[in-house]
N, C-alpha and C positions, 0 to 999 in steps of 0.2 A: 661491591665493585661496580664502577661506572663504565659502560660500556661505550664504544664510538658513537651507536645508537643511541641511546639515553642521553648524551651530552649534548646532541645538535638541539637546537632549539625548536619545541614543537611549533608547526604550522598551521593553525587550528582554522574552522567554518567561522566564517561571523554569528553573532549572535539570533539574528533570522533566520538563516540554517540552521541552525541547532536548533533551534526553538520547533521549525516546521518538522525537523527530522525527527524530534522525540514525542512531539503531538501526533504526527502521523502512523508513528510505529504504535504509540500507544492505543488508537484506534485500529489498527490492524488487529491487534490479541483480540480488543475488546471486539469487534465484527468478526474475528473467526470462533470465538465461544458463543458467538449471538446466533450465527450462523449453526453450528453444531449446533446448538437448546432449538432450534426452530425445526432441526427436523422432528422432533419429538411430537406426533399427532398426537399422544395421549393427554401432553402436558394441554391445562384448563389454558394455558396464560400464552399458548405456542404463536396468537397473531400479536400480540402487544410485541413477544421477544421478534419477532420475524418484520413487525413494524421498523422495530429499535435497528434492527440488521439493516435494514433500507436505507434509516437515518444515518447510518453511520457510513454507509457506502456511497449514497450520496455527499456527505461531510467531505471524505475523502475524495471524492472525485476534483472537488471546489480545491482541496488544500493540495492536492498533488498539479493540478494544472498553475498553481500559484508558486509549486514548488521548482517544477519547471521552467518557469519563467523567469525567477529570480534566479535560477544557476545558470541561465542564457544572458543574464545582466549584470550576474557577476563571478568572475572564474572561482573557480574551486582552488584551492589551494596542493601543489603537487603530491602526489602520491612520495610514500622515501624513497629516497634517490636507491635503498638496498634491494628494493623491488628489482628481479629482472624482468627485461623486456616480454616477456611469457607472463605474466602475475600483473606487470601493467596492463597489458591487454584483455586477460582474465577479469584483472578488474574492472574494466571500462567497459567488458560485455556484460559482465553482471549488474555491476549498477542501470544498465540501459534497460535489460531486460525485468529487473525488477518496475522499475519507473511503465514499464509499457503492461506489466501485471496487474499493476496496483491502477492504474487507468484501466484497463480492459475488463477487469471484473467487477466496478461499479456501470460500465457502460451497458455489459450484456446481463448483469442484472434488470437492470433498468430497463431494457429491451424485452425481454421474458417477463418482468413484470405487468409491463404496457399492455405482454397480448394474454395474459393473464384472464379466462375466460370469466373470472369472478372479480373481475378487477371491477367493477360500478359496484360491489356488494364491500369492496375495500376499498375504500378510498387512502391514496396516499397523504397520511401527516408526518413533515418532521417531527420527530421525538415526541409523538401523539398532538402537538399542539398546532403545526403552523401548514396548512394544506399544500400539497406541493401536484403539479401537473403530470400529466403520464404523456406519455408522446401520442397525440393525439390521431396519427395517420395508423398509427399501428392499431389505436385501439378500433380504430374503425375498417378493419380490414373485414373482409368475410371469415364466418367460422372456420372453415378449412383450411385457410390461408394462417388466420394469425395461430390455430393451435400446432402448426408446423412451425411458424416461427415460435413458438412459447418455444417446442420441447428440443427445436436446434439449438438455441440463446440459452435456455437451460444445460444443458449438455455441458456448451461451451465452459458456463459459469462454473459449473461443477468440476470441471478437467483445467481450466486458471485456480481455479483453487487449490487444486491439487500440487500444478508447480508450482505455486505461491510456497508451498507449505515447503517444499523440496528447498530453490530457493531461499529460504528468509533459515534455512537449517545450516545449509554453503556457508550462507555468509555471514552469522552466529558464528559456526567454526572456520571459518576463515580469520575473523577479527579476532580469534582467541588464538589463536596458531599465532599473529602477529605479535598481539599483544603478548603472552605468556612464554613461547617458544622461542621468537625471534627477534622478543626483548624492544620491538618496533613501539612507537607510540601509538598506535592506529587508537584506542580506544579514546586519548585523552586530546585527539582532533575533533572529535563530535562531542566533548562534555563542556560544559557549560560553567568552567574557569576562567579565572584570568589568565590569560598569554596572546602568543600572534595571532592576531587572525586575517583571514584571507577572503571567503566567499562564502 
């Protein structure tokens, strides 16, 4: 049975946005299992994985500000019109707030890394090969200074990850609530089909 829902015609992301939104989630998983494996002191391989973690959150730092940019140049395509006013606004905090997560915990990584008291003994390479710079003012701070800043910026890093995880669970069951319950298109706006698209 065709529903009112299922017959409007979907309004899907351009192919940019789809592209950036399924490359970017894909590095998510993979930097939060990299993440996980790197606390592991015992494992032999724990700096190569905690390297790989760096690389990937710098990756994303680059494809999230780029993500950014392009939904400020090109609108998004509307939310369904069955959304009430509660659930649009729902949605438009959650999207913000994820966007400001996935920025914030390559940032304060990156910051705790810098004042990293072993940081000359580890040099930062993307994906082991291409040297990459640490913020240089940090790393020059005095001892007592940058090992407050490491275990603040650490903190942080560890408590955005936390609601990342929270977060990115919402809105997994939130899209499946749409999609499976309320019979909404939401899933087949982000796939990477032929139909409308928008932004």
């Amino acid at each position: 049975m065709t529903t009112a829902a299922s017959a409007r015609p979907v309004q899907r992301y351009n192919t940019t946005a789809i592209v950036l939104h399924w490359i970017v989630a894909a590095l998510i998983i993979i930097g939060i299992v990299a993440g996980l494996l790197g606390m592991d002191d015992n494992n032999p391989n724990v700096r190569r994985i905690i390297d790989f973690h760096k690389s990937i959150g710098l990756t994303l730092l680059g494809l999230v500000a780029l993500r950014i940019l392009w939904r400020m140049a090109n609108k998004p395509p509307p939310l369904p019109a069955t959304y009430s006013p509660a659930e649009q606004r729902l949605a438009h905090v959650a999207h913000g707030l994820l966007y400001a997560l996935i920025l914030l915990l390559p940032v304060t990584g990156y910051i705790h890394d810098s004042a990293f008291k072993l940081a000359a003994q580890h040099p930062i390479k993307l994906y082991w090969l291409v040297p990459f710079p640490r913020i240089g003012f940090i790393e020059h701070l005095d001892p007592a200074t940058k090992e407050q800043v490491h275990s603040i910026f650490f903190a942080s890093h560890v408590w955005l990850g936390y609601a990342l995880y929270v977060l990115l669970a919402l809105h997994i069951i939130a899209v499946a609530k749409h999609h499976f319950i309320d019979r909404e298109p939401e899933l087949q706006r982000m796939l990477p089909t032929r139909g409308d698209e928008a932004a």
